[in-house]
C-alpha positions in Angstrom: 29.2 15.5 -16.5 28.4 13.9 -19.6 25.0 14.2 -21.5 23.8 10.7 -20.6 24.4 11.5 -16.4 22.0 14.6 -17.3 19.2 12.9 -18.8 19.3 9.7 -16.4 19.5 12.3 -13.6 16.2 14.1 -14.8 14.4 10.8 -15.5 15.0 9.8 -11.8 13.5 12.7 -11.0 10.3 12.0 -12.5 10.0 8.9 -11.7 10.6 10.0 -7.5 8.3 12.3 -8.0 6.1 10.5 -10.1 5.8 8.1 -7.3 5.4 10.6 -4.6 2.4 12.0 -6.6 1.2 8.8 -6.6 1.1 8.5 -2.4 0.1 11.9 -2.3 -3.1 10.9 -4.6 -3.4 7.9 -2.5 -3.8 9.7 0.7 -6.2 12.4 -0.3 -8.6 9.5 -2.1 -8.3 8.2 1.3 -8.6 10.9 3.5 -12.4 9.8 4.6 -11.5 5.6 4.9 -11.9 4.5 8.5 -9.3 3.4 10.1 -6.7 4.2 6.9 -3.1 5.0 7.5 -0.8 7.5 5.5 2.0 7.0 3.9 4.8 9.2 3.5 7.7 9.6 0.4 10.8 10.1 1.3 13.9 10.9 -0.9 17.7 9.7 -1.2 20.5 10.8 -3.2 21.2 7.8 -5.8 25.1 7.1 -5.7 27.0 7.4 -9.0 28.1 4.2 -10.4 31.9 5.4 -11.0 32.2 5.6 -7.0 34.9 3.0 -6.8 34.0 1.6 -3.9 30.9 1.7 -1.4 33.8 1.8 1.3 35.4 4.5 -0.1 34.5 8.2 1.0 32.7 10.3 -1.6 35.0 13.4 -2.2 33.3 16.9 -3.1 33.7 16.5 -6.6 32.1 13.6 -6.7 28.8 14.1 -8.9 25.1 12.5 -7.1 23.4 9.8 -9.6 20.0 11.3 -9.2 17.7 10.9 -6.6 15.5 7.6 -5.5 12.5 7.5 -3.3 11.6 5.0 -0.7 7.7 4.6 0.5 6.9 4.7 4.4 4.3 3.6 6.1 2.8 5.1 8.7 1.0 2.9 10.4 1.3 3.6 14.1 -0.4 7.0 13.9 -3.7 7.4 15.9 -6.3 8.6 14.2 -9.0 10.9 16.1 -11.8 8.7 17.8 -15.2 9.8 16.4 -18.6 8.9 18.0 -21.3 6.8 16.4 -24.8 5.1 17.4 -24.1 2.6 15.4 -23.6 -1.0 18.0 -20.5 -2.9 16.5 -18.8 0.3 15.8 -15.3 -0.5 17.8 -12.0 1.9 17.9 -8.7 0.9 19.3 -7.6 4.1 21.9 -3.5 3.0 21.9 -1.4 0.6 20.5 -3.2 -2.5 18.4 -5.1 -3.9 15.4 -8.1 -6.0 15.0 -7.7 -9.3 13.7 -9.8 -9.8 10.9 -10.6 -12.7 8.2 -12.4 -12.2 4.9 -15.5 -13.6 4.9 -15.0 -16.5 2.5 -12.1 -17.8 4.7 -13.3 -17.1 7.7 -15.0 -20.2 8.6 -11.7 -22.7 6.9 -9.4 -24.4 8.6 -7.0 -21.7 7.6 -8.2 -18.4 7.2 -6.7 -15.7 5.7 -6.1 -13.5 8.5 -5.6 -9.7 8.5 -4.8 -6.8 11.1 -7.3 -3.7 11.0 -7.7 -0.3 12.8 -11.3 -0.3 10.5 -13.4 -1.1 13.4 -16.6 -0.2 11.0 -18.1 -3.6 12.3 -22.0 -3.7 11.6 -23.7 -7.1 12.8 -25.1 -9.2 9.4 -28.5 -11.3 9.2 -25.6 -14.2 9.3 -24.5 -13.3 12.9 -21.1 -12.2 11.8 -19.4 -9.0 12.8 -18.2 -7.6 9.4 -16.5 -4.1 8.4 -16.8 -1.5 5.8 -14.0 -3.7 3.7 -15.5 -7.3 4.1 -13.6 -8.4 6.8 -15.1 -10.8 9.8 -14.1 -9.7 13.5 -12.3 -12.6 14.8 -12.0 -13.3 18.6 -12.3 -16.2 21.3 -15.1 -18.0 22.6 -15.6 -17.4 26.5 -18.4 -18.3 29.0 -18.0 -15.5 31.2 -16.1 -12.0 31.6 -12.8 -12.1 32.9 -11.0 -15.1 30.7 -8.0 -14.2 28.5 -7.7 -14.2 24.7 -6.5 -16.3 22.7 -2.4 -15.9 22.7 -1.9 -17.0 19.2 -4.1 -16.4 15.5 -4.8 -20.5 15.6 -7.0 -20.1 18.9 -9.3 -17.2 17.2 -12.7 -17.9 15.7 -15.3 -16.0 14.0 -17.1 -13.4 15.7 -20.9 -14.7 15.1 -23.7 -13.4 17.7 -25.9 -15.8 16.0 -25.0 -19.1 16.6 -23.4 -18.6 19.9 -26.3 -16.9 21.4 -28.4 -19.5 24.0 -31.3 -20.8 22.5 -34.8 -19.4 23.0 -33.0 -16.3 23.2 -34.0 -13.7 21.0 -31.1 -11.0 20.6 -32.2 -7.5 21.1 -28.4 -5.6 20.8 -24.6 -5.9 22.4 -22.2 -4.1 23.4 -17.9 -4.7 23.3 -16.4 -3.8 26.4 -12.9 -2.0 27.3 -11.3 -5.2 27.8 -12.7 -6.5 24.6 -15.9 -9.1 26.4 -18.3 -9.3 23.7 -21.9 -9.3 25.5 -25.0 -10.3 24.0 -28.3 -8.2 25.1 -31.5 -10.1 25.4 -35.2 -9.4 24.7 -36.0 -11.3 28.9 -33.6 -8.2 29.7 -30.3 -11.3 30.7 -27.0 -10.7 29.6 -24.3 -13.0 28.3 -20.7 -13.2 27.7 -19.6 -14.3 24.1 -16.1 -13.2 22.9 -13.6 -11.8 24.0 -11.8 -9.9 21.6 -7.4 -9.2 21.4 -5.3 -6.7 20.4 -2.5 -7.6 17.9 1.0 -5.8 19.0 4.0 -5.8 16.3 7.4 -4.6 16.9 7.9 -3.2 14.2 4.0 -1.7 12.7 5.9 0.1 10.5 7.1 -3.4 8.7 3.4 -4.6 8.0 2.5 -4.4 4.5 -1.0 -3.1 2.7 -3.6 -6.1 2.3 -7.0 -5.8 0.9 -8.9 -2.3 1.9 -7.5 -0.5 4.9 -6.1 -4.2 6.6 -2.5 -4.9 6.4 -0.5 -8.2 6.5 2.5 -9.6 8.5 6.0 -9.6 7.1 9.3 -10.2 8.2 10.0 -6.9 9.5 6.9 -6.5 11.3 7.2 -9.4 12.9 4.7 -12.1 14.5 1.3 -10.7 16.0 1.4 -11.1 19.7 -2.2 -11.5 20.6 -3.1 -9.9 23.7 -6.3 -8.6 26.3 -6.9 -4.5 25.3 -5.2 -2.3 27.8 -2.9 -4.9 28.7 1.3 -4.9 27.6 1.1 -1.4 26.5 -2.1 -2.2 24.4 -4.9 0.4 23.9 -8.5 -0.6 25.0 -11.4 -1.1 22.9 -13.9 2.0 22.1 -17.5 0.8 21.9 -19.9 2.8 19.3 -17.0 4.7 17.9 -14.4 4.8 15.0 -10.8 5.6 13.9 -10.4 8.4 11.3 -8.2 8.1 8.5 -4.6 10.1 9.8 -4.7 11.9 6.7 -4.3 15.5 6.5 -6.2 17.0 3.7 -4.3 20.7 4.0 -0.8 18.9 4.3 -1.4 16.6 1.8 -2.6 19.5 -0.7 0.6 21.4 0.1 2.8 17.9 -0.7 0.8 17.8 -4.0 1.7 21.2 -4.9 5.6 21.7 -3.9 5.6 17.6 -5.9 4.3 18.6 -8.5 6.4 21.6 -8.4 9.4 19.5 -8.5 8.2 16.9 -11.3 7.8 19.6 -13.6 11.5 21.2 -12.8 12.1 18.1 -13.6 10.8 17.4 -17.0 12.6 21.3 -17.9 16.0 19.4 -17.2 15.3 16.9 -19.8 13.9 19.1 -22.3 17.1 21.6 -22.1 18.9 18.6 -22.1 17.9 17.2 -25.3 17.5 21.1 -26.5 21.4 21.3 -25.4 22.0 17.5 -27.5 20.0 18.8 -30.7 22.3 21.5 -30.6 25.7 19.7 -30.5 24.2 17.5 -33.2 23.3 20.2 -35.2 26.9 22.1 -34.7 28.7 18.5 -35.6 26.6 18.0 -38.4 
């Protein structure tokens, strides 16, 4: 192995483990966001570039290339349901995400829509149902208990108790129901259907990508959101006055900072007795 394998062999190693620092930091600094999900580093052997052919078996003398790190995402982990007071407060027990808007697309034609398990909703002096990140509940206007979602995002709306409420009604609290009904309390002590809220399903969660906050976005390899009621096609049901804990660990995560940065600094000792050992042959030649 020549000088130049060693040193670009200890420079992939700090940068893995650079980056696996960086997820570890990530999760701890996250370890008290509602409804955030880990992610995890894992590592791969790099192959050298004088393999001569990717079909071609690797013999035992072959020499690895360093190592490379890829960044999962673990975002079908259930986080522990904790109790609040607080009406809006909304937790997913199962499979799902809320759809969500931000709050300055949320009334366009096209909003920018989002998948959360931040069910931090608190109602606003606007009527909107908004989380700790920004983000506006969306669901489907209904007249009564028992109607279906929406199937797909172009049939959701925002989630506003204000202007949907009857007039001459004056609001006194809500509540969001297992199957998702949104039902508006009244001062005359009458009920009344609003929304009824879905569950988004991927088949692939882990294929969603980080958005703004703790919501995530669609991508090829998560695939389309299929829209459907809570409790329903594997779905879980919705949790009323409750939230979902970030799935972070703060003792495991402490141990993955330790034994990472364990390994970055073995790491930065194989460059420095490399160069040591390259100063030295300078020196002899010289």
């Amino acid at each position: 192995m020549s000088l130049t394998n060693i040193f670009s062999i200890g420079v992939s190693g700090i940068n893995a483990y650079s980056n696996a620092l960086s997820d570890v930091s990530t999760n701890i600094a996250n370890s008290q966001s509602v409804g955030y999900k880990k992610t995890r580093t894992d590592f791969n052997q790099l192959i050298p570039n004088d393999v001569p052919s990717l079909n071609d078996a690797i013999g035992s003398t072959a020499i690895g290339g360093g190592v490379g790190t890829t960044t999962q995402l673990l975002a079908s982990e259930q986080g522990n349901i904790l109790r609040t007071d607080q009406p809006g407060n909304i937790a997913i027990s199962g499979r799902g995400y809320f759809t969500v808007a931000d709050q300055t697309s949320s009334n366009s034609g096209s909003p920018d829509i989002r998948f959360t398990r931040a069910g931090d909703f608190t109602l606003r002096d606007n009527g909107f149902l908004v989380n700790g990140n920004g983000d506006v509940l969306q669901g489907t206007r209904t007249t009564g208990p028992g109607q279906s979602t929406a199937t797909t995002l172009g049939g959701l709306t925002a989630v506003n108790l204000q202007t949907t409420a009857s007039s001459g009604q004056n609001l006194a609290s809500f509540r969001i129901d297992p199957d998702g009904t949104v039902v508006a309390e009244y001062t005359s002590g009458t009920e009344e259907t609003l929304f009824r809220l879905p569950v988004a399903l991927f088949r692939n969660a882990g294929g969603l990508e980080r958005a703004e906050g703790t919501a995530f976005r669609a991508t090829t390899q998560s695939g389309n959101a299929a829209l459907v009621d809570p409790g329903s096609q594997g779905s879980g049901q919705i949790e009323d006055r409750a939230i979902e804990a970030s799935t972070v660990d703060i003792g495991e995560e402490f141990s993955r900072l330790i034994s990472t940065q364990q390994a970055y600094s073995t790491n930065s000792r194989i460059l420095s007795v490399a160069d040591e050992f390259w100063r030295t042959i300078v020196d002899t030649a010289a």
